[in-house]
N, C-alpha and C positions, 0 to 999 in steps of 0.2 A: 607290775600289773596288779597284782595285791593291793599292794599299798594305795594304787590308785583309786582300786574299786572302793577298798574299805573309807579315803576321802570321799568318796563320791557319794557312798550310802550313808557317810554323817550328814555331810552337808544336805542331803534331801530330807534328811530325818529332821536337820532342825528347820529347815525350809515348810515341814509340812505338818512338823507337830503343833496340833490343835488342844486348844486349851476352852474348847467353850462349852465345853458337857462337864468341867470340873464343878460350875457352880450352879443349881439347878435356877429356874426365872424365879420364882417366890424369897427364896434367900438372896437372888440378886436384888430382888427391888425392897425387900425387907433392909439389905445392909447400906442400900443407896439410900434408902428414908433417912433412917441411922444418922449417917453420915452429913447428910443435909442440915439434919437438925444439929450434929456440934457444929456445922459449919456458923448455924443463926447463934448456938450460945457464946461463939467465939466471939461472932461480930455485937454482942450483946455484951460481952463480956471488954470488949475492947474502948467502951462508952467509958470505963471508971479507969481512972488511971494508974492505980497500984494494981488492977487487975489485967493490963492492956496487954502485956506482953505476954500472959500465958492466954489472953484470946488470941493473940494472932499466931501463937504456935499452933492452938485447939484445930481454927481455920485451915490454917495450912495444911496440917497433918491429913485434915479431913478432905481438902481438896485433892489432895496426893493421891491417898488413897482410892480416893473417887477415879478419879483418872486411872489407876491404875486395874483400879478391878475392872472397868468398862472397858478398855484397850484388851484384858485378856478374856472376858467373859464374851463381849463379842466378835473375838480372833480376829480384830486388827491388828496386831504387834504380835508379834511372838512374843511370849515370856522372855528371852534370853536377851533379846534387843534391850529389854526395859531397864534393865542395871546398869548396863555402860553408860546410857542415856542419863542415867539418874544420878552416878556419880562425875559425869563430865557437869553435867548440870550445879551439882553442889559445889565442886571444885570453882568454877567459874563469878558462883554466888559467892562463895566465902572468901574469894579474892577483889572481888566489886565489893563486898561488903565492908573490908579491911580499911580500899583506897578510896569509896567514896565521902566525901563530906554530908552531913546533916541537908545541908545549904544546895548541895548539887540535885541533888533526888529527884525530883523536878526534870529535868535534863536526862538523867538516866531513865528516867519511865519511859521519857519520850525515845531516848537511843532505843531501849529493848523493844518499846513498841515499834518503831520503825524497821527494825531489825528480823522481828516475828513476818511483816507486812513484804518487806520485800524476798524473805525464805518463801512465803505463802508464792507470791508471783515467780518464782525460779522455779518453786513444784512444778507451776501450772506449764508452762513453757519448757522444761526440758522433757526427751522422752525416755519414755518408764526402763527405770535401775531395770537388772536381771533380774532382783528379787520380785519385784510387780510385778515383771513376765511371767515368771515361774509359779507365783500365785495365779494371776488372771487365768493364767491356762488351764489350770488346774479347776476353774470354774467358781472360783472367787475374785469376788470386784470387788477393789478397793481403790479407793481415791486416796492417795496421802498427800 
């Protein structure tokens, strides 16, 4: 009975810890400007060729990060979701990265984009996990 309770009160605690009063609106949209702009010196920087691949790191980094502070600053994600997410993610990339050809890329844009398009359409049509429940009721709407 213990044990259960004390499962029980984890899971609501990470169900319902809010992460959007960590970053005040002024530091949010100060660090989003920030961010914007490595994302323009990257793609700036991606024009000359000995410099190209430390712009598309610049880029990336900066898009990451963007994503990331807007998913917790305005408490769509939990914090805790966002790392599984991020290392299933890079696992995935550095394995595609490995096996694809120069030559194929083209094709695999098109995979992942199709890929993103029909996730998007399964959101939409199946109905909402526990966790949406468990938010919505709580009197936050989120669409994922």
């Amino acid at each position: 009975m213990i044990i259960k309770t004390a499962k029980m009160t984890a899971k609501y605690i990470l169900l319902n810890f809010s992460t959007a009063g960590l970053l005040s609106e002024p530091a949010y949209y100060l660090l989003c400007g920030i961010l914007a702009a490595a994302v323009l010196l990257g793609l700036h920087m991606m024009s000359k060729v000995k410099k190209a691949h430390i712009g598309n790191k610049i880029s990336a980094l900066a898009i990451s990060l963007g994503i990331i502070i807007t998913l917790i600053k305005k408490d769509i994600v939990p914090a805790w979701i966002i790392y599984p997410a991020m290392a299933t993610g890079l696992i995935i990339g550095l394995i595609l990265a490995k096996r694809v050809k120069m030559i194929e890329m083209p094709e695999l844009v098109a995979l992942l984009t199709e890929l993103a398009e029909q996730h998007r359409l399964l959101l939409l049509h199946l109905p909402l996990s526990p966790y949406t429940t468990v938010m919505t009721s709580l009197g936050k709407q989120h669409l994922l």
